[in-house]
KEMAR-861786 format. One record per residue (C-alpha): residue in three letters; chain; x, y, z. Coordinates in pm, 1 decimal, decimal comma. Layout:
+--------+--------+----------+----------+----------+
| residu | chaine |       px |       py |       pz |
+--------+--------+----------+----------+----------+
|    Ala |      A |        X |        Y |        Z |
...
+--------+--------+----------+----------+----------+
***
This chain:
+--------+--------+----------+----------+----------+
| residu | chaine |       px |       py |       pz |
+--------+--------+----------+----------+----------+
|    Unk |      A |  -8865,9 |   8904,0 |   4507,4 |
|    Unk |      A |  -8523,5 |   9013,8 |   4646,0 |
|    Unk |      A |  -8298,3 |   9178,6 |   4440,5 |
|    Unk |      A |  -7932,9 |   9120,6 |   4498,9 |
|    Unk |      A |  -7649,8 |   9430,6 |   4544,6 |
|    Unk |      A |  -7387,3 |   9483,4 |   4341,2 |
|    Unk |      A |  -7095,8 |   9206,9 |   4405,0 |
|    Unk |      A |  -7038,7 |   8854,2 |   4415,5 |
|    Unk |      A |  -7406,1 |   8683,6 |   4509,2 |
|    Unk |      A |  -7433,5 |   8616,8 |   4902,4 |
|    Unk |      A |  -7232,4 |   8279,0 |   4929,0 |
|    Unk |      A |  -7481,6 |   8045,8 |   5079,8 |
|    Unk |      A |  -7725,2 |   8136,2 |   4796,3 |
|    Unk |      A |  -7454,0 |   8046,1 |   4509,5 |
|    Unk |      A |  -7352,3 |   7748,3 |   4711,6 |
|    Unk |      A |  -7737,9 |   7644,5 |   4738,1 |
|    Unk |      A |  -7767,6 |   7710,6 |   4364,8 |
|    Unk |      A |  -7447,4 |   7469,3 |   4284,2 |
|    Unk |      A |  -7558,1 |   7194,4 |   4487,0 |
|    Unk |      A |  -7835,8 |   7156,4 |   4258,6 |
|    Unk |      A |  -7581,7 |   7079,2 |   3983,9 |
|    Unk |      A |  -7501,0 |   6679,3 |   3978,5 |
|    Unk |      A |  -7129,5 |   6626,9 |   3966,4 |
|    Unk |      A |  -7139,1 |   6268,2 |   3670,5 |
|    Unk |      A |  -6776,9 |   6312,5 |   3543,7 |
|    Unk |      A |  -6552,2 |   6110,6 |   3774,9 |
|    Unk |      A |  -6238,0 |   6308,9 |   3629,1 |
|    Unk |      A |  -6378,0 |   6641,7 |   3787,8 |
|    Unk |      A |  -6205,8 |   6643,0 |   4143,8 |
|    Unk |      A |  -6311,0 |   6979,2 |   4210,8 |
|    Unk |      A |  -6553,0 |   7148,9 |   4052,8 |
|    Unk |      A |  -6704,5 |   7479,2 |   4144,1 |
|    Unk |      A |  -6794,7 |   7539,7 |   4458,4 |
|    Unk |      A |  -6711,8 |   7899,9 |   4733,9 |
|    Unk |      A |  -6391,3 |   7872,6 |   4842,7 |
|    Unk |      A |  -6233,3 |   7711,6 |   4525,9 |
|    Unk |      A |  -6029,7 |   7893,3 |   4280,7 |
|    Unk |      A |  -6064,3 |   7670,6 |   4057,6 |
|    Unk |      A |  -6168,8 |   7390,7 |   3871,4 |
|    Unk |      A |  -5931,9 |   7055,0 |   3896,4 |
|    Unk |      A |  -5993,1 |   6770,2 |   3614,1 |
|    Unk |      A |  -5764,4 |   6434,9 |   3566,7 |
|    Unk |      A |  -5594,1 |   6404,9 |   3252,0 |
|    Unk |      A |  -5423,3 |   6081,8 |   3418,6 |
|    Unk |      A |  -5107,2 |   6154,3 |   3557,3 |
|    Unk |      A |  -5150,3 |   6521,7 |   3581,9 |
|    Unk |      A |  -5431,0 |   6774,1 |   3615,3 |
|    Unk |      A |  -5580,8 |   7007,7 |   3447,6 |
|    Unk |      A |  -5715,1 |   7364,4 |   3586,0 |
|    Unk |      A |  -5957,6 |   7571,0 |   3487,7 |
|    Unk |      A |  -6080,1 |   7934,5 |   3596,5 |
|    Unk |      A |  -6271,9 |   8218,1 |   3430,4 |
|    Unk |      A |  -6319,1 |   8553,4 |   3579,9 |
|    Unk |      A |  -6427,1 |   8926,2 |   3475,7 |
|    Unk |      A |  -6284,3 |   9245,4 |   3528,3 |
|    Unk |      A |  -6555,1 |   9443,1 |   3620,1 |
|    Unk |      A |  -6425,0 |   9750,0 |   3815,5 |
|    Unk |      A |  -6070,4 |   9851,1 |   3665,5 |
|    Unk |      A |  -6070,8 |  10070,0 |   3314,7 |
|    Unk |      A |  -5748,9 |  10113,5 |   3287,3 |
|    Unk |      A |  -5559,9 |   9836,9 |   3121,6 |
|    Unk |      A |  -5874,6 |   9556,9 |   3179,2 |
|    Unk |      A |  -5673,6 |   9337,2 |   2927,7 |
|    Unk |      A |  -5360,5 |   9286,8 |   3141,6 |
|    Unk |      A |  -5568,7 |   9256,4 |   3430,5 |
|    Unk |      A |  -5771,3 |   8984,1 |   3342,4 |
|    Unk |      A |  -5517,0 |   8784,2 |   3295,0 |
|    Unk |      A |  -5274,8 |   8834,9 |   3637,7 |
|    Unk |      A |  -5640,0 |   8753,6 |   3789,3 |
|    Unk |      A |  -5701,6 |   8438,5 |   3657,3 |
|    Unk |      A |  -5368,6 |   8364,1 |   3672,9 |
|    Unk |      A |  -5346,3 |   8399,3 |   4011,0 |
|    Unk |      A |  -5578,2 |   8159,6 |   4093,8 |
|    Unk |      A |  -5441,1 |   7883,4 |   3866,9 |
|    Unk |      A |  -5117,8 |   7972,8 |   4128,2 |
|    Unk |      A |  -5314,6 |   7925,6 |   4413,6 |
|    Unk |      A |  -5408,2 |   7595,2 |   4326,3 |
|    Unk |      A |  -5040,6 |   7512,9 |   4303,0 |
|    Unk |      A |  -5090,6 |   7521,5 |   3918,6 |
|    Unk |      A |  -4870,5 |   7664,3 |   3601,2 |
|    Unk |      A |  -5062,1 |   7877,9 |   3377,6 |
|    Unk |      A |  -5074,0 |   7774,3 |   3026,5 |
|    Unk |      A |  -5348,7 |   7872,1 |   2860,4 |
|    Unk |      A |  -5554,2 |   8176,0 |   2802,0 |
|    Unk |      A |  -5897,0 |   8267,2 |   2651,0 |
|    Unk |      A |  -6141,6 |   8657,4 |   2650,6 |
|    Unk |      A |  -6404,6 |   8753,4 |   2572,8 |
|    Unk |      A |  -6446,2 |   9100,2 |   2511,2 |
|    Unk |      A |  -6715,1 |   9291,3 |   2541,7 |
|    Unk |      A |  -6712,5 |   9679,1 |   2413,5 |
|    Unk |      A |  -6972,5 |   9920,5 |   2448,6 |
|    Unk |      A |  -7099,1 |  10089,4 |   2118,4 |
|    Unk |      A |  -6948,2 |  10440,6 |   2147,6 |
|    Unk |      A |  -6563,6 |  10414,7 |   2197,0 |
|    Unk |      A |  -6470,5 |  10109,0 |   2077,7 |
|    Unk |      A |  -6280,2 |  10204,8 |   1795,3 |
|    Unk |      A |  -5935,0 |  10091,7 |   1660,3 |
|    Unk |      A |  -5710,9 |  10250,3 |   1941,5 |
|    Unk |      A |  -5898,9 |  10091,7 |   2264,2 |
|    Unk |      A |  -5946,9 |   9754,3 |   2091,5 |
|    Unk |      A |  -5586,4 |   9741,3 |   2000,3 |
|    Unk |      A |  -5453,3 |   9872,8 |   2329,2 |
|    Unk |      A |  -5627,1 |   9595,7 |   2523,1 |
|    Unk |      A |  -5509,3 |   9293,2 |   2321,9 |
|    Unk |      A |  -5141,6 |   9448,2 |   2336,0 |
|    Unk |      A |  -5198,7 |   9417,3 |   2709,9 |
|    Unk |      A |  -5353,8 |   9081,7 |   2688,9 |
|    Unk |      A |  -5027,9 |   9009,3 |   2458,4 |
|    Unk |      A |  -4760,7 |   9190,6 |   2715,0 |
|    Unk |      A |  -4883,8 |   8993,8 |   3033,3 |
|    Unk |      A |  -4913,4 |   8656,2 |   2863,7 |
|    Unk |      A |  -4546,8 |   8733,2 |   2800,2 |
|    Unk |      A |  -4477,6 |   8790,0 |   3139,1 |
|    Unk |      A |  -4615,3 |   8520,9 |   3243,4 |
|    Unk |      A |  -4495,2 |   8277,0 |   2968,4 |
|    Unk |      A |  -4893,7 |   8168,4 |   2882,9 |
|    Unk |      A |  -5033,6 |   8125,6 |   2514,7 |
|    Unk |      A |  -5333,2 |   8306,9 |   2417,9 |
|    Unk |      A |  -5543,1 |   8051,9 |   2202,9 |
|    Unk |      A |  -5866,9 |   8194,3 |   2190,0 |
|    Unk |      A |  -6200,0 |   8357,7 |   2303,9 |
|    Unk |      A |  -6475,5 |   8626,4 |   2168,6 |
|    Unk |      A |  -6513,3 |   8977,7 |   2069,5 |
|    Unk |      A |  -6806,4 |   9189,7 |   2005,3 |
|    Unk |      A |  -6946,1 |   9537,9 |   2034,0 |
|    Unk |      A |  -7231,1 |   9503,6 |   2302,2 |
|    Unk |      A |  -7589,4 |   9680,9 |   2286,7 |
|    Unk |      A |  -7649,6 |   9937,4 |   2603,3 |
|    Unk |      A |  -7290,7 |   9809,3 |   2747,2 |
|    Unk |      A |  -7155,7 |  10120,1 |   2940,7 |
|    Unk |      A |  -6805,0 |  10037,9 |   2986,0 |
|    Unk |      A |  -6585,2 |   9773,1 |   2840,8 |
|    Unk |      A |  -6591,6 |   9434,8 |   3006,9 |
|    Unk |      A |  -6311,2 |   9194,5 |   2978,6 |
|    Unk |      A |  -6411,1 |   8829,8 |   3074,5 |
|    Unk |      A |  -6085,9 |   8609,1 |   3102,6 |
|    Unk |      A |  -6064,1 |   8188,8 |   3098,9 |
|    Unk |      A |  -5730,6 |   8057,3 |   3209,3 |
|    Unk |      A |  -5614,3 |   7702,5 |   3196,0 |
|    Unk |      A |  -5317,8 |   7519,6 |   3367,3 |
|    Unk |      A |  -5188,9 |   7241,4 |   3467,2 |
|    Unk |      A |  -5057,8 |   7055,5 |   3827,8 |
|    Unk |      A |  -4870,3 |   6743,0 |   3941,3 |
|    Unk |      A |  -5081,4 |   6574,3 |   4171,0 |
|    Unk |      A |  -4802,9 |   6675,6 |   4443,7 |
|    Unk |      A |  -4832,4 |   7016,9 |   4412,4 |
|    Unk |      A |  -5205,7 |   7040,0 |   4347,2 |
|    Unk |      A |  -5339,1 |   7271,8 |   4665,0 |
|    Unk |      A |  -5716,5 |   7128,9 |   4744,5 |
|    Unk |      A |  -5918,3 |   7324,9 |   5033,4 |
|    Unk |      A |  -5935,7 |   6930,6 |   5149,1 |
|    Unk |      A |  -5595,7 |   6894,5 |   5258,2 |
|    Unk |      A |  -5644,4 |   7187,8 |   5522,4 |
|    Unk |      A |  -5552,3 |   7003,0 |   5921,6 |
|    Unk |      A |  -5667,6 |   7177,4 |   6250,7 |
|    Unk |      A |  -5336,8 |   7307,1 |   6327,5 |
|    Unk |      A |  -5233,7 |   7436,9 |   6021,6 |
|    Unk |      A |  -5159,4 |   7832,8 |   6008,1 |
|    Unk |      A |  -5257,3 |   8082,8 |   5818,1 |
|    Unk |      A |  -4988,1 |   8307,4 |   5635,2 |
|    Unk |      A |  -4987,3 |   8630,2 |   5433,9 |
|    Unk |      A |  -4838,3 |   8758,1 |   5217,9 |
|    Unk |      A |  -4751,6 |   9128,8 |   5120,2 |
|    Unk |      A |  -4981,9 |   9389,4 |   5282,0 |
|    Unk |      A |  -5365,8 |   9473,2 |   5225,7 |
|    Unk |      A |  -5473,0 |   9616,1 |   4980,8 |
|    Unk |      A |  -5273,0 |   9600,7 |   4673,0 |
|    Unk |      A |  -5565,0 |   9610,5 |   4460,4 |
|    Unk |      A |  -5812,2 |   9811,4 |   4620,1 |
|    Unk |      A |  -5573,8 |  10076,9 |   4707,4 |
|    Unk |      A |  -5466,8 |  10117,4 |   4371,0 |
|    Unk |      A |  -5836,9 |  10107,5 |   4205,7 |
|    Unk |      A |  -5942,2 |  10386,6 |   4437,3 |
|    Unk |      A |  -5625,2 |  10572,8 |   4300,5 |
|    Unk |      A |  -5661,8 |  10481,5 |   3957,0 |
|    Unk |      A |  -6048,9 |  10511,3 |   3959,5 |
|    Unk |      A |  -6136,6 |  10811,4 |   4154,8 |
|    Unk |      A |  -5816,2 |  11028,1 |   4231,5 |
|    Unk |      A |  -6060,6 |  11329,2 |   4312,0 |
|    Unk |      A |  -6171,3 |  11122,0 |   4585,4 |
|    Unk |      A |  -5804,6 |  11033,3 |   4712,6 |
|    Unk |      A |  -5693,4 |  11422,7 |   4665,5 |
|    Unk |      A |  -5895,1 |  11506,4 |   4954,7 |
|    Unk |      A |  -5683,3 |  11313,5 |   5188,3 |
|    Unk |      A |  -5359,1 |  11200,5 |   4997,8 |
|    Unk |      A |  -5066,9 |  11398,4 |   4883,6 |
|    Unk |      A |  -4991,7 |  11384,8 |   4480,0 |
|    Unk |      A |  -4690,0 |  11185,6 |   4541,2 |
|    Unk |      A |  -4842,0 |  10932,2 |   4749,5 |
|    Unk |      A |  -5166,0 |  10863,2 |   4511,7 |
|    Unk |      A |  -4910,4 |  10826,7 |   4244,9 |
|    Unk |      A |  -4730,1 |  10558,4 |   4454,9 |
|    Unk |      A |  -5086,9 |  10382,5 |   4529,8 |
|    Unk |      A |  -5181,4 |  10383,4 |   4220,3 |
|    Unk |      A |  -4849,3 |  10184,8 |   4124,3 |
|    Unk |      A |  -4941,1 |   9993,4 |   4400,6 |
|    Unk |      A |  -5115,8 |   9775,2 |   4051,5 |
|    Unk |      A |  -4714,8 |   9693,3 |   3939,9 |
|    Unk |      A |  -4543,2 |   9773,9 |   4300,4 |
|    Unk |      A |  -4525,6 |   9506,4 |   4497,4 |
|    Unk |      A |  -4855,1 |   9441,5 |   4204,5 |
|    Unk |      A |  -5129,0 |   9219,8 |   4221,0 |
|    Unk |      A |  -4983,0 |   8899,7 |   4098,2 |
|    Unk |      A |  -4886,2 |   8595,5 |   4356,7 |
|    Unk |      A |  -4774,7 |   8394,9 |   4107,3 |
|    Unk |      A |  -4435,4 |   8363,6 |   4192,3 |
|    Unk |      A |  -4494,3 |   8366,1 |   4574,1 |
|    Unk |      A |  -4738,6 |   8083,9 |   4517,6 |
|    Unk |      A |  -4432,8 |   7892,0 |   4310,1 |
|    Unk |      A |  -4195,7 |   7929,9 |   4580,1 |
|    Unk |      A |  -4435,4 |   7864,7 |   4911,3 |
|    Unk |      A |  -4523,4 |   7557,6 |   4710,3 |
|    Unk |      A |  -4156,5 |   7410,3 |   4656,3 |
|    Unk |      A |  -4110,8 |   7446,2 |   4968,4 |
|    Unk |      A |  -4315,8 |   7113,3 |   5042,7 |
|    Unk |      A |  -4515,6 |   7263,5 |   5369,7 |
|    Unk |      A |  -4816,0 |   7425,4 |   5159,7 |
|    Unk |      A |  -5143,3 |   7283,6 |   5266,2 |
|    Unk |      A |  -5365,1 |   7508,7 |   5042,0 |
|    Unk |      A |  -5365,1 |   7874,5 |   4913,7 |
|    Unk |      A |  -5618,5 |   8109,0 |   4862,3 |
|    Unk |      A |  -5659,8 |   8412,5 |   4621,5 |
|    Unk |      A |  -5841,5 |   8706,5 |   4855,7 |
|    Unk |      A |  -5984,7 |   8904,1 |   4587,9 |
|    Unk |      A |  -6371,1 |   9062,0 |   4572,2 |
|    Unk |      A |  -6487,4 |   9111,4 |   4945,8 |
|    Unk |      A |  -6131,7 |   9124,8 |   5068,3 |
|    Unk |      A |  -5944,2 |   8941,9 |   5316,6 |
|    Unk |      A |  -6226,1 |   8860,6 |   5530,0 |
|    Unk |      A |  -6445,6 |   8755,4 |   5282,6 |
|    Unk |      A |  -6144,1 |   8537,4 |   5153,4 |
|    Unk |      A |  -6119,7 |   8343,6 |   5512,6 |
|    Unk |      A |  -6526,9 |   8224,6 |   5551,3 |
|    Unk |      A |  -6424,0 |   8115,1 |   5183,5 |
|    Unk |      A |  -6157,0 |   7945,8 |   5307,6 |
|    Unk |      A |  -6329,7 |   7819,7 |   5631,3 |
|    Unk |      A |  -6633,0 |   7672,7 |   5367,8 |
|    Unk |      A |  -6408,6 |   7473,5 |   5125,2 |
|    Unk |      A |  -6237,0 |   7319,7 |   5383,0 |
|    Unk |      A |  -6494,9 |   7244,5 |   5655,7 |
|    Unk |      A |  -6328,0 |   7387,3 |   5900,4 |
|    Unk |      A |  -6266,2 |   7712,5 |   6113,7 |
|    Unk |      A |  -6026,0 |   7996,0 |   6202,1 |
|    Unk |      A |  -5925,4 |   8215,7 |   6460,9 |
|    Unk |      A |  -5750,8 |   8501,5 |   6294,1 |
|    Unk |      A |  -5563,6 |   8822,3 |   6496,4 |
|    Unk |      A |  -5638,2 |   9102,0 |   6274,9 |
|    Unk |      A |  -5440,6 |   9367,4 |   6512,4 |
|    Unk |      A |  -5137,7 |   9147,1 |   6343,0 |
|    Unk |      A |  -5273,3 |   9183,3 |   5948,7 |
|    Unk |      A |  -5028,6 |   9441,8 |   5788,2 |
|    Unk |      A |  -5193,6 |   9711,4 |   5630,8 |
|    Unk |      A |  -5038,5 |   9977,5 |   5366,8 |
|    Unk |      A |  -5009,7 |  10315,8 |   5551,8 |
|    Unk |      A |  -5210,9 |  10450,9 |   5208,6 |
|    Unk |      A |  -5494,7 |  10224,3 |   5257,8 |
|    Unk |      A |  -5525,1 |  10278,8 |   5609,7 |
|    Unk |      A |  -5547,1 |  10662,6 |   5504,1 |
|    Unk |      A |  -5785,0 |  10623,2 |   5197,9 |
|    Unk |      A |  -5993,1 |  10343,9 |   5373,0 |
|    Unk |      A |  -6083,0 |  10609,8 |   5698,4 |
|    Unk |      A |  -6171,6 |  10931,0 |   5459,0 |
|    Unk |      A |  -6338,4 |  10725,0 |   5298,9 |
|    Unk |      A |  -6561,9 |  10514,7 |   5560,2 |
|    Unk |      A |  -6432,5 |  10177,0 |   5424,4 |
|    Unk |      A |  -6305,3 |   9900,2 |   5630,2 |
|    Unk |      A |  -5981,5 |   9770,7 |   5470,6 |
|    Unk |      A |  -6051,2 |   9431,0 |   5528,2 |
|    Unk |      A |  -6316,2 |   9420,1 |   5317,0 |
|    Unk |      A |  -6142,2 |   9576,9 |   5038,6 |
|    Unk |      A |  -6057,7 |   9350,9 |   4695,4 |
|    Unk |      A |  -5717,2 |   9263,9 |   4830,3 |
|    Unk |      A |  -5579,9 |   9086,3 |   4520,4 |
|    Unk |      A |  -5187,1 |   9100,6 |   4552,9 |
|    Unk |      A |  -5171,6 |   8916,2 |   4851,3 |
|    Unk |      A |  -5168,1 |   8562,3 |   4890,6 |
|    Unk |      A |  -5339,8 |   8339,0 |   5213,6 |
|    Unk |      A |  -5048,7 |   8090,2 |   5249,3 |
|    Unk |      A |  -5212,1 |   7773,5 |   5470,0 |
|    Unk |      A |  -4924,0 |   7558,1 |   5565,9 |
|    Unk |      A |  -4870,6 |   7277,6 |   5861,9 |
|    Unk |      A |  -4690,7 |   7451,2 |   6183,1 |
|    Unk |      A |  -4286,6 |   7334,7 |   6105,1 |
|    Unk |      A |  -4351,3 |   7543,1 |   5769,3 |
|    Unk |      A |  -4401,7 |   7872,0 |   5879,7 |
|    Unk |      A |  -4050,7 |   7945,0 |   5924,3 |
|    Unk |      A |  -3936,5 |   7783,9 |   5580,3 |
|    Unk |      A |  -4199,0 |   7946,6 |   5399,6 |
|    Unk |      A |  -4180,2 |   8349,4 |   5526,0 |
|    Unk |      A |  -3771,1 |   8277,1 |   5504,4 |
|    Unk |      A |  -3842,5 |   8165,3 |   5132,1 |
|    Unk |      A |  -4050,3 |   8472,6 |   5071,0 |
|    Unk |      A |  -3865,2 |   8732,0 |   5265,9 |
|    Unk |      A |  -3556,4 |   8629,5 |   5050,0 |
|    Unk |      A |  -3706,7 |   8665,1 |   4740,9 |
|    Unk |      A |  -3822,9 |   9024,0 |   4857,6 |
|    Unk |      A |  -4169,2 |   8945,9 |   4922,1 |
|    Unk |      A |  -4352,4 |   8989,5 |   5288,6 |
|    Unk |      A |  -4538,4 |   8764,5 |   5419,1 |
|    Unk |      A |  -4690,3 |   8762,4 |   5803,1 |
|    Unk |      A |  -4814,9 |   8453,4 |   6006,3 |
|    Unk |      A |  -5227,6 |   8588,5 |   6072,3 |
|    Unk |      A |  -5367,4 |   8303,3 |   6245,8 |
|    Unk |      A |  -5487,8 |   7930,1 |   6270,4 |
|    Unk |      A |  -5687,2 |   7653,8 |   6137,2 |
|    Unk |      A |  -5903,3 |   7488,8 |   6406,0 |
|    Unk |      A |  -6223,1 |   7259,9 |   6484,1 |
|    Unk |      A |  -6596,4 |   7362,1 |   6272,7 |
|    Unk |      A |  -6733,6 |   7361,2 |   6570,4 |
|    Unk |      A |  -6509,5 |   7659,3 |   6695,4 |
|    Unk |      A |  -6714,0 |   7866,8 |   6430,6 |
|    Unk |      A |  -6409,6 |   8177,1 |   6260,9 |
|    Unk |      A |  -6294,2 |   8420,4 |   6516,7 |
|    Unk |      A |  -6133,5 |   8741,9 |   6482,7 |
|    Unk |      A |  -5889,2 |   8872,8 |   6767,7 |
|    Unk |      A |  -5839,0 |   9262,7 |   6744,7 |
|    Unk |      A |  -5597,6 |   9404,8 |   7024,3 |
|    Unk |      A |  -5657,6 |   9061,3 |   7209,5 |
|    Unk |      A |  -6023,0 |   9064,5 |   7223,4 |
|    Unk |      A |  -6191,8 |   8796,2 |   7029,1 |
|    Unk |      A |  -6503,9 |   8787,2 |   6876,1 |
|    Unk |      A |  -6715,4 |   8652,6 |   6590,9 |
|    Unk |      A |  -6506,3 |   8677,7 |   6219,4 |
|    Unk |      A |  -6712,3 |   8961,3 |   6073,1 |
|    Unk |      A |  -6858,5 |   8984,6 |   5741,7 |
|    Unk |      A |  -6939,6 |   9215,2 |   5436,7 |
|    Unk |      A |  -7243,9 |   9209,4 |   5210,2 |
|    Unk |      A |  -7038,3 |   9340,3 |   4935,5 |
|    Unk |      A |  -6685,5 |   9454,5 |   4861,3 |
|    Unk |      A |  -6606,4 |   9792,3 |   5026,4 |
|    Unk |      A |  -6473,6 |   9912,7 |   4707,1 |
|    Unk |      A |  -6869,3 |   9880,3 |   4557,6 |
|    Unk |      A |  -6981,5 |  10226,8 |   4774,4 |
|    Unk |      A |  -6784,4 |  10415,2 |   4523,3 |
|    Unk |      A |  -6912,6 |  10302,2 |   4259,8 |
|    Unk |      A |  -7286,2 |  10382,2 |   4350,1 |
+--------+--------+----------+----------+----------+
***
């Protein structure tokens, strides 16, 4: 029996696993499958979203994290967050007053930010738990014009993104292991990675908003675990189609690049949440990066939507070859 690494299960396995599941409820119009980031259900007239996800690597401030997370893939989805549930799950030594409190003041300060209402969820001190685990449920809502399905992706279409790789994983490895980054980093810039968590952070929530308004969004994806790379077959999945991508053209934080070759990690399999896959028809590109780029946020045309049949491509320094992949997010070899 084959025992599976640490990181999201290989996708063709989970996607074998929920095809066994019968879809009966004619209000779900998308339910889980890879690629999604979330859940869409009818309420008639408007729909309702629905995504849960765990913060698993981060300790410091897991409460606030768990929800710019799942809030940023109600955003992708061309949703509004509303609605917020945890569960919390502490391990026996160390969960006293002062770490229980400081995580729901977090939970608290980021619902704030983000204008969502915390209605519910679970807490409990877990047997043989090493590390606190914060589990987050996020619900929001969508007009059926600005709801962003994988299923309205066109050959054609162009891929966009937005910010530079990797907000997230550059700051984790500076939050998480600054021993590590010391050995190649100054202390001035591991203090600016590790901000990299607030500056330019890891929410797309607003981006999302504005690319959206704009009217030339197709879809959006969150990349998060598995990075970039893993976020495009994701992409290429949901939407039955596939991409050529030019990855000499993918900005990359000087930082990262740094961190990412002391390290023997390829940055474009790094958790990259922060950044934003934008997936718009070809008269939006302007609008959108003009849109972004005046509210003070980057954003980079990457590459292209095309035919199934032309398989995902990667172009680095105009060679082109087959999109390549990643067992597991880069940022997992540190944590062995």
């Amino acid at each position: 029996m084959s025992v599976f690494a640490t990181g999201k299960l290989p996708p063709e396995f989970l996607e074998n696993c929920l095809r066994k599941i019968p879809l009966t409820d004619p209000r779900v119009k998308i339910s889980g499958r890879v690629g999604e980031d979330a859940a869409v259900i009818d309420c008639g007239g408007w729909f309702l979203l629905a995504k849960s996800d765990p913060i698993t690597f981060a300790t410091d401030r897991p409460g606030w994290y768990a929800v710019q997370v799942n809030a940023n893939d109600i955003a992708a989805m061309g949703g509004v967050c509303r609605w917020f549930l945890v569960t919390l799950l502490l391990p026996e030594s160390g969960a006293g007053e002062e770490l229980v409190g400081s995580i729901f003041d977090d939970i608290a300060s980021a619902c704030r930010e983000l204008d969502i209402q915390l209605v519910g969820g679970h807490t409990e001190i877990t047997h043989s738990l090493p590390r606190t685990i914060v589990c987050g449920m996020m619900l929001g809502e969508a007009s059926p014009d600005k709801l962003c399905g994988k299923d309205r992706i066109s050959e054609g279409d162009r891929l966009l993104m937005t910010k530079a790789l990797a907000v997230e994983g550059t700051s984790l490895i500076a939050r998480e292991f600054p021993d590590r980054a010391k050995e190649i980093l100054t202390d001035r810039q591991i203090e600016r990675a590790a901000r990299f968590l607030y500056d330019p952070g890891i929410s797309v929530v607003r981006e999302a908003r504005l690319a959206v308004d704009t009217g030339f969004v197709s879809a959006m994806h969150d990349p998060t675990e598995g990075g970039l790379v893993c976020a495009l077959h994701e992409l290429a999945s949901a939407s039955g189609k596939g991409v050529v991508v030019d990855l000499s053209s993918v900005p990359i934080y000087n930082e990262t690049k740094k961190l990412c070759g002391h390290l023997g990690m390829d940055p474009l399999g790094l958790i990259a949440s922060g950044s934003l896959l934008i997936v718009c028809t070809p008269r939006g590109v302007e609008p959108i990066t003009n849109t972004l780029k005046a509210a003070g946020i980057a954003c980079a045309e990457i590459g292209k939507v095309v035919r199934a049949r032309e398989g995902l491509t990667e172009i680095v320094k105009g060679k082109r070859r087959v999109l390549r992949k990643f067992e597991r997010d880069e940022i997992c070899r540190l944590f062995e």
